[in-house]
Residue frames as qw, qx, qy, qz and C-alpha x, y, z in Angstrom:
[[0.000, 0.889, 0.458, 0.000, 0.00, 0.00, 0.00],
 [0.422, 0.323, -0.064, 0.845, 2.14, 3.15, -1.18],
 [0.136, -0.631, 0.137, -0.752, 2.26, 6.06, 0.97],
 [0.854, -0.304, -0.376, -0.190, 1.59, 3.71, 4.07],
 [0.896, -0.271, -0.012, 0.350, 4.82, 2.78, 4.70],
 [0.228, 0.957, -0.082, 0.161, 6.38, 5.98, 3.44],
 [0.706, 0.253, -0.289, 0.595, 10.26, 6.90, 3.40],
 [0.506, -0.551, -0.228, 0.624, 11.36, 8.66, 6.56],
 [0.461, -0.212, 0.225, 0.832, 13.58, 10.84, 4.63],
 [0.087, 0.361, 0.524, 0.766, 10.77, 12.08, 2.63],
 [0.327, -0.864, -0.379, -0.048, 8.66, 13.92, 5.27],
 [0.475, -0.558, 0.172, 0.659, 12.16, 15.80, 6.11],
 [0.443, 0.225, 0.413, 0.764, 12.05, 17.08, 2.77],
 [0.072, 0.251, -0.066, -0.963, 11.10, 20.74, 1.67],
 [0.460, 0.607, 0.621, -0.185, 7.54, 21.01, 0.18],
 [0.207, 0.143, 0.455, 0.854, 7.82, 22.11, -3.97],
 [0.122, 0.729, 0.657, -0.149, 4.40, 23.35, -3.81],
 [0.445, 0.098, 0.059, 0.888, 4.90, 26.05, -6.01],
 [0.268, -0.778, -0.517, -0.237, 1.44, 27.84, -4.96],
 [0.605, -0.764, -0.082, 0.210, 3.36, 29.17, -1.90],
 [0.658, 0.476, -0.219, 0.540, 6.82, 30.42, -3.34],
 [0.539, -0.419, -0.212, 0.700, 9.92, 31.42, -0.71],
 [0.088, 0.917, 0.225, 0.318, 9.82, 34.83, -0.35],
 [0.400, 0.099, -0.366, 0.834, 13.21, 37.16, 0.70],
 [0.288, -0.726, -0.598, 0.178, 11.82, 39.58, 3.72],
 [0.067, 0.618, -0.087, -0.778, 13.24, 42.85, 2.21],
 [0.460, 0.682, 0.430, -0.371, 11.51, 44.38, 0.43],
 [0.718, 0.495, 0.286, 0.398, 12.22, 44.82, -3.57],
 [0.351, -0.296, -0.075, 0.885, 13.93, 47.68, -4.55],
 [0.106, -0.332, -0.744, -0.571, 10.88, 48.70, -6.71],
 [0.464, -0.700, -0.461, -0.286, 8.59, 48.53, -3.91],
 [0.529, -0.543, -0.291, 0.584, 10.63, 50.63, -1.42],
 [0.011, -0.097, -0.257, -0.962, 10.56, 53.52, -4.35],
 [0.312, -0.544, -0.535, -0.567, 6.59, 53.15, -4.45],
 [0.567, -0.505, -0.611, 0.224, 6.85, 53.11, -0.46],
 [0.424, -0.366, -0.291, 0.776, 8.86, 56.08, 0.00],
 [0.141, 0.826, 0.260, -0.480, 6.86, 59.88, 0.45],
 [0.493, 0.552, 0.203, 0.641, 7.07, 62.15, -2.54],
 [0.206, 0.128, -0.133, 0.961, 7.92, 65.79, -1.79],
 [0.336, -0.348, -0.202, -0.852, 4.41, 66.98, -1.42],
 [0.778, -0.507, -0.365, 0.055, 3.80, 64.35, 1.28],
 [0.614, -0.063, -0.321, 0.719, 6.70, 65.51, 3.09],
 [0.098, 0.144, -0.130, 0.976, 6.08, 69.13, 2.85],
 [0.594, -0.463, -0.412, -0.513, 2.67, 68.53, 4.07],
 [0.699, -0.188, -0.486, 0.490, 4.17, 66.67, 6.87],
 [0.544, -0.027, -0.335, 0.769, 6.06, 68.85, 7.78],
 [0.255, -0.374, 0.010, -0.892, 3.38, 72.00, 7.87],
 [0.726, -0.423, -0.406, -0.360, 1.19, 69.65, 9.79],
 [0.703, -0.298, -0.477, 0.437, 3.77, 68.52, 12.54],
 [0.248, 0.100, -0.128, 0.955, 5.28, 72.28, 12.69],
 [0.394, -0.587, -0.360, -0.609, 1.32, 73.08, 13.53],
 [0.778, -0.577, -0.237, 0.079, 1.16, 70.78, 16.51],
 [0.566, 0.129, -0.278, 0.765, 4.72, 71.92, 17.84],
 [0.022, -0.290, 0.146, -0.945, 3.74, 75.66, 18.00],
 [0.604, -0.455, -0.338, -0.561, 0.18, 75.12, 18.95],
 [0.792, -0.266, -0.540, 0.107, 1.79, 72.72, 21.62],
 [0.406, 0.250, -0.155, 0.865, 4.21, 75.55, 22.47],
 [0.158, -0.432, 0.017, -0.888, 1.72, 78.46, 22.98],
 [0.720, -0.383, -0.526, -0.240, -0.51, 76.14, 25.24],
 [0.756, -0.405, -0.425, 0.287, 1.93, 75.33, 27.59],
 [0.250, 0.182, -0.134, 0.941, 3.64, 79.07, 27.53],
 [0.322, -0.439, 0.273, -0.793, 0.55, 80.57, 28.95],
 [0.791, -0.522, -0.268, -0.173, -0.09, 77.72, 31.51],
 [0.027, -0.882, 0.440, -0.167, 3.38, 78.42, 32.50],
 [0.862, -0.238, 0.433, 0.114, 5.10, 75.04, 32.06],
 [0.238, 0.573, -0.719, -0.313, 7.91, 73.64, 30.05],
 [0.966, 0.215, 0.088, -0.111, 8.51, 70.02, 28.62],
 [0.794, -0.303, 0.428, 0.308, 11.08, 68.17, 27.10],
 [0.679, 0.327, 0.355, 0.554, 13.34, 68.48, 24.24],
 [0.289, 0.087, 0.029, 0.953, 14.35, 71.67, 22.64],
 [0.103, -0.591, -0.200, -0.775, 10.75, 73.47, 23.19],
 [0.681, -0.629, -0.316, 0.202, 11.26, 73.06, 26.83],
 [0.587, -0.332, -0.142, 0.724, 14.24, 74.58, 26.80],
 [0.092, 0.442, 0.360, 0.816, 12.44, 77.30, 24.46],
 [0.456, -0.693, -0.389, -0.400, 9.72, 77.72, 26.95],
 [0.727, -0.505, -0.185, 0.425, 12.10, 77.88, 29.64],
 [0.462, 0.109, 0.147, 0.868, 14.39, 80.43, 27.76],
 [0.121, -0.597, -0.628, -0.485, 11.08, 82.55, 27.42],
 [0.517, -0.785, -0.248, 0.234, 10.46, 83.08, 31.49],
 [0.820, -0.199, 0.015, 0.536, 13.83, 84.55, 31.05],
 [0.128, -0.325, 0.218, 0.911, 13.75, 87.02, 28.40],
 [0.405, 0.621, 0.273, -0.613, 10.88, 88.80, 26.33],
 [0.134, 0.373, -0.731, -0.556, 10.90, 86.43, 23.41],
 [0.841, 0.126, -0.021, -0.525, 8.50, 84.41, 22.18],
 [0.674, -0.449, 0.586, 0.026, 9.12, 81.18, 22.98],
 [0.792, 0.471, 0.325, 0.213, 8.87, 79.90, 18.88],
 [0.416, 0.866, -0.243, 0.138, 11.31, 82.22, 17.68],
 [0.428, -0.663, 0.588, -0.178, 13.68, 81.41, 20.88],
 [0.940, 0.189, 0.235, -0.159, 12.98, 77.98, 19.01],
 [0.750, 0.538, -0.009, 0.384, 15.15, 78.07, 16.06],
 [0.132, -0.888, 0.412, -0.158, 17.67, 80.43, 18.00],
 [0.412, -0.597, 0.681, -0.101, 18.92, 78.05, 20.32],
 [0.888, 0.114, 0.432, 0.108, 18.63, 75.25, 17.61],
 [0.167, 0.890, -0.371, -0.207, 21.23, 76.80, 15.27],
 [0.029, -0.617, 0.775, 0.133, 24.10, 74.83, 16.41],
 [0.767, 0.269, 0.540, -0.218, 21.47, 71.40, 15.72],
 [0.696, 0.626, 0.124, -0.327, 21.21, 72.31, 12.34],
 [0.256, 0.778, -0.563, -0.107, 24.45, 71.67, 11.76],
 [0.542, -0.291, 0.724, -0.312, 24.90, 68.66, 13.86],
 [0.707, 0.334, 0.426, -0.456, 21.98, 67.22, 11.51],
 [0.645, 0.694, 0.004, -0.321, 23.77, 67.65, 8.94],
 [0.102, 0.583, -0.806, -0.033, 26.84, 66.06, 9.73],
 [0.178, -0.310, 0.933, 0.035, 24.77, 62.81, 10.87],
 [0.627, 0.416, 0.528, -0.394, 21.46, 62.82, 9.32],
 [0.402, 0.342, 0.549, 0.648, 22.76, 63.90, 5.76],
 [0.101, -0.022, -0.160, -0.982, 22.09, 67.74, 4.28],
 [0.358, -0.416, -0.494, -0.674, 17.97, 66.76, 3.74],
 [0.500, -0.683, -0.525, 0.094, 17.08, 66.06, 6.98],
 [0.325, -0.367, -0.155, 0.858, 19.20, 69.09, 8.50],
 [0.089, -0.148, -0.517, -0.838, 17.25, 71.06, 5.48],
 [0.446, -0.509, -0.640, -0.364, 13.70, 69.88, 6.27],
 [0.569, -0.394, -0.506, 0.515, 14.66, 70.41, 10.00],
 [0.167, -0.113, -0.006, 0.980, 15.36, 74.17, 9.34],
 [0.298, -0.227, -0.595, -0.711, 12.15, 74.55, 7.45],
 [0.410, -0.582, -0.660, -0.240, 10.15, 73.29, 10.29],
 [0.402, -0.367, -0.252, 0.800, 11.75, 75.10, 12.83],
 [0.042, -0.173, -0.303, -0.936, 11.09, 78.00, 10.21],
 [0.394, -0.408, -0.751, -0.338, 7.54, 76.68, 10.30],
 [0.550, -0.463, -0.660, 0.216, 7.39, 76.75, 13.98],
 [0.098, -0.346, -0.162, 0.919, 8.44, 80.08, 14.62],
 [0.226, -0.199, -0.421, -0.855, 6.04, 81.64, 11.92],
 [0.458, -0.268, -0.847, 0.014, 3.47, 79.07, 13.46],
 [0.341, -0.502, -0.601, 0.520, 3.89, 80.31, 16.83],
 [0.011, 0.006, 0.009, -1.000, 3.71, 84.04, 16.23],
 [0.315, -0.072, -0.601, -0.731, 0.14, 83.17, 14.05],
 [0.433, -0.213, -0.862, -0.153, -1.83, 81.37, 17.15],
 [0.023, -0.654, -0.474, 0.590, -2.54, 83.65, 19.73],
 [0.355, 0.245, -0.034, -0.901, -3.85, 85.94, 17.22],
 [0.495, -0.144, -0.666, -0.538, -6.06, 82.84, 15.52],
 [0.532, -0.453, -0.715, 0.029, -6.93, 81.31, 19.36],
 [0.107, -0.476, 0.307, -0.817, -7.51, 83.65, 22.23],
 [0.633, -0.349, -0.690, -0.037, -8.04, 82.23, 25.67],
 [0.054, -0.777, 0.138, -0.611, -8.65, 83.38, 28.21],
 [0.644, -0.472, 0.436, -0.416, -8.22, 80.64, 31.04],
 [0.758, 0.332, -0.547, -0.128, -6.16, 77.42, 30.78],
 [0.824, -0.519, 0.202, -0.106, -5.98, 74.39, 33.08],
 [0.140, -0.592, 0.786, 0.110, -2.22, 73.54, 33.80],
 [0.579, -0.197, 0.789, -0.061, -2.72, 69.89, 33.50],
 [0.582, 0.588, 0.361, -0.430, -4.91, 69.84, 31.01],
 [0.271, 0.915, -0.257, -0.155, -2.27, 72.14, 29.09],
 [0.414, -0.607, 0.677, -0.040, 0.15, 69.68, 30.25],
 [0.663, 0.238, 0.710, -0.007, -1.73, 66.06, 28.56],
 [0.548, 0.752, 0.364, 0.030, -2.69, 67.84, 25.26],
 [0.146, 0.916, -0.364, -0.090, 0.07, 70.17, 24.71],
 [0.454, -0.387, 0.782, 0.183, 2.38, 66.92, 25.33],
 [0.676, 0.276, 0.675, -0.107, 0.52, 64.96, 23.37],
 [0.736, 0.548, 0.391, 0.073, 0.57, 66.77, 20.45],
 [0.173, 0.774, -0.595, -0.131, 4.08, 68.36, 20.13],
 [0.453, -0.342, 0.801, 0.193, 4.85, 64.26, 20.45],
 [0.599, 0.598, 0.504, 0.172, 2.25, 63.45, 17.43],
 [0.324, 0.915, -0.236, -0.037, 4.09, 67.11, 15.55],
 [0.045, 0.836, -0.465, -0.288, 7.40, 65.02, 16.02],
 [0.590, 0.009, 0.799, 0.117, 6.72, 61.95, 14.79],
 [0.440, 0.858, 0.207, -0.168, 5.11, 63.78, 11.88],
 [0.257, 0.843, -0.448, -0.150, 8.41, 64.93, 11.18],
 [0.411, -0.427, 0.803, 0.058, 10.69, 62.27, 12.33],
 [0.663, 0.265, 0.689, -0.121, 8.59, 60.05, 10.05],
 [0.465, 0.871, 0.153, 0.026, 8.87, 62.51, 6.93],
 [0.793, 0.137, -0.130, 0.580, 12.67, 62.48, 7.32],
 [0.181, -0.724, 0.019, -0.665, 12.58, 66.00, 9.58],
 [0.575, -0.338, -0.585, 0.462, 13.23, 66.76, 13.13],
 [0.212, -0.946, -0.213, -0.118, 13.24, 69.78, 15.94],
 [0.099, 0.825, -0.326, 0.451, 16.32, 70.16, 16.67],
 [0.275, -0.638, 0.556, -0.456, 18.64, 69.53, 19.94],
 [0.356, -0.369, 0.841, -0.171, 17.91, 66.52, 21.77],
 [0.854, 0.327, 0.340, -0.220, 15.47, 64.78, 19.27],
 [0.595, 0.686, -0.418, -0.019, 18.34, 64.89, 16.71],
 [0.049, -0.409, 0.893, -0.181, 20.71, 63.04, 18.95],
 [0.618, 0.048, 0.727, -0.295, 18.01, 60.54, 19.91],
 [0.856, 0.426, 0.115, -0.269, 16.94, 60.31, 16.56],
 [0.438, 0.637, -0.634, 0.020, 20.78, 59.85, 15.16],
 [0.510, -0.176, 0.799, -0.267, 20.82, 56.86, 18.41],
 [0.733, 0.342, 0.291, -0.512, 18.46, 55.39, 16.56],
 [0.711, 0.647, -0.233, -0.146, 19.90, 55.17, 12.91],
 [0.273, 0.670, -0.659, 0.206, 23.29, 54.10, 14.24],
 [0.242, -0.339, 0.793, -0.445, 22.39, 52.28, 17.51],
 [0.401, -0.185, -0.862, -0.248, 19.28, 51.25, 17.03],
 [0.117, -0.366, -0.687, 0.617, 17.51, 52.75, 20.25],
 [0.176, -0.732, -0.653, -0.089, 14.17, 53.68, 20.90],
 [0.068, -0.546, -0.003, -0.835, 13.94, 57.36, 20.33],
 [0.425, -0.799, -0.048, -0.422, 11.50, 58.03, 23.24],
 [0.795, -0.488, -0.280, 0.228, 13.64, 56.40, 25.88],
 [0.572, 0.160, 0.006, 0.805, 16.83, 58.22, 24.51],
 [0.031, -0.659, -0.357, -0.661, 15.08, 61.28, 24.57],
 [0.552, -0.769, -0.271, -0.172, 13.61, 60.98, 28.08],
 [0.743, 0.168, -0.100, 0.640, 16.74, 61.25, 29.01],
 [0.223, 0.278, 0.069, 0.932, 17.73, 64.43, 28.11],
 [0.317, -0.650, -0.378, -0.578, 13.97, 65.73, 28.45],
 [0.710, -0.531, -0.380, 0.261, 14.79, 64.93, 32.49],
 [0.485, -0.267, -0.060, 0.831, 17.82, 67.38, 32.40],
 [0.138, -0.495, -0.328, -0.793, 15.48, 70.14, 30.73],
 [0.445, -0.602, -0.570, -0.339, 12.67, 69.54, 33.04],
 [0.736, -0.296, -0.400, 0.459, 14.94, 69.64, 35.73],
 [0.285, 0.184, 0.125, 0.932, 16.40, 72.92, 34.90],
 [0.237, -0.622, -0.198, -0.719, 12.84, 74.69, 35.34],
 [0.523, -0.674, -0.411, 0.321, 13.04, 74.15, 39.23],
 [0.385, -0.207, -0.197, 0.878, 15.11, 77.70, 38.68],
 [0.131, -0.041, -0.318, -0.938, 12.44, 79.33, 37.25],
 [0.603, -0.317, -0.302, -0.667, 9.25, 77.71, 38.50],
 [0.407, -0.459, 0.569, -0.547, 7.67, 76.65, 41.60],
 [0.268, -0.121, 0.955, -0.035, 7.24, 72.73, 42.57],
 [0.547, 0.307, 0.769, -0.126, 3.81, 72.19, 41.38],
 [0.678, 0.643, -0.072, -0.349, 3.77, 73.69, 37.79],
 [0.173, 0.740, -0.637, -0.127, 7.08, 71.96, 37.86],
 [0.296, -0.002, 0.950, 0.096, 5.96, 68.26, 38.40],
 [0.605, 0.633, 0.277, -0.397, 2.91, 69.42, 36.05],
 [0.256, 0.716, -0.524, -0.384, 5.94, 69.93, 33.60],
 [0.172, -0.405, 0.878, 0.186, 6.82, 66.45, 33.91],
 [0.608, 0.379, 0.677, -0.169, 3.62, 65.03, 33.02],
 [0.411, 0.777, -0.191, -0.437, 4.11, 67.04, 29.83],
 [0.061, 0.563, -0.802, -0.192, 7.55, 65.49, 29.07],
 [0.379, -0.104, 0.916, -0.081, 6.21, 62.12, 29.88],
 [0.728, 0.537, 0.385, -0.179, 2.82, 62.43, 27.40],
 [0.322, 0.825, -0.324, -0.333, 5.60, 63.82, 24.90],
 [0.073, 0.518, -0.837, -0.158, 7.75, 60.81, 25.17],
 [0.514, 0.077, 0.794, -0.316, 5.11, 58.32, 25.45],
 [0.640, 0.706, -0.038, -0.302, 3.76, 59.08, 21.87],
 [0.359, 0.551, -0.734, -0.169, 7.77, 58.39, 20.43],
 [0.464, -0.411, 0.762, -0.185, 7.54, 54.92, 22.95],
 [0.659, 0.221, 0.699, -0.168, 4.83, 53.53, 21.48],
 [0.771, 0.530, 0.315, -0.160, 4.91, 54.48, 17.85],
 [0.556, 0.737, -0.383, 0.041, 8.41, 55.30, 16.25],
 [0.789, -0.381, 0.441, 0.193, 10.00, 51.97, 17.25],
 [0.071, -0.578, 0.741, 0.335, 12.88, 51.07, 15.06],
 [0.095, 0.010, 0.984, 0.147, 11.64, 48.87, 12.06],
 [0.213, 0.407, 0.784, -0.418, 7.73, 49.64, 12.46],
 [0.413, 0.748, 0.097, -0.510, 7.16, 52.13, 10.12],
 [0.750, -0.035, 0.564, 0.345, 7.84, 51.05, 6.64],
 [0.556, 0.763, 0.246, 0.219, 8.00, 54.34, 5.01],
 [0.572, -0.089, 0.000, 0.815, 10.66, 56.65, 4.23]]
């Protein structure tokens, strides 16, 4: 009775079935051109992330808190001197822009300047489009985190950054392989820290909930590998 008594050696073989063909797990080079943004996705991007940023920016400037990354240290620079904290933005990222360009490559240090550009125009343009007249800290704290971390994944994702310590965390990343938000928090700790000279304990652990919704957004969605566009 064939197949009964079957050879061993033939259940150890490879199925030919050709219904099912091996498949290499990078992608073609073909289909990583159709995958990757065109310019007008990008520069969309990048007005859309450079929205949330400022919008996140002016929120937490008149609940009087900072955050993490460079628009903490903008919003911190702010208490300080009679600058608007977006313009203080792109100031004290300068020496970034270079940085970016020595390890991101010239387009992301480009695209970076632009949003920065973005963000300072941005900010000027929102207290005169929103006018409030009463913001809860905390409040200002969850949502203002929340969506300067959804404005830099926007960029980070569109080959763009803000500047300062997201550019190191994001260059960790490309080279190391680490998880932007952790790398980040980091840094965002020695910012946050910093505003105990300038603000009193409880807008200052209000601040940290900020940082934390800000870095909780990079934890969970711009892992290394997950996103599969360029």
């Amino acid at each position: 009775m064939p197949g009964r008594f079957a050879d061993p050696k033939d259940a150890m073989q490879q199925p030919t079935d050709t219904r099912f063909p091996m498949t290499d797990s990078a992608p073609h080079p073909a289909a990583r051109d159709r995958m990757r943004h065109s310019l007008a996705e990008d520069c969309y991007a990048i007005v859309i992330g450079s929205s949330m940023i400022a919008f996140a920016v002016v929120l937490l400037k008149q609940a009087g808190l900072v955050t993490g990354g460079m628009a903490g240290v903008a919003l911190l620079a702010s208490y300080l001197v009679p600058v608007p904290a977006t313009t203080l933005f792109i100031v004290i990222n300068i020496p970034f822009f270079f940085l970016a360009a020595r390890v991101m490559g010239r387009a992301f240090a480009l695209k970076t300047l632009l949003a920065n550009a973005a963000i300072m125009v941005l900010g000027l343009v929102v207290p005169w489009g929103i006018v409030t007249e009463r913001v809860d800290p905390v409040f200002a704290a969850l949502l203002g985190g929340w969506m300067a971390g959804l404005g830099i994944l926007s960029l980070a994702r569109h080959g763009a950054g803000v500047g300062g310590s997201g550019i190191v965390a994001l260059a960790l990343m490309k080279t190391k392989g680490w998880n932007a938000g952790r790398t980040q928090m980091i840094g965002d700790a020695v910012i946050v820290s910093a505003s105990l000279v300038t603000l009193d304990w409880k807008p200052f652990v209000i601040s940290v909930l900020s940082a934390l919704a800000i870095n909780s957004i990079l934890m969970v969605n711009h892992r290394p590998g997950r996103y599969v566009g360029h």
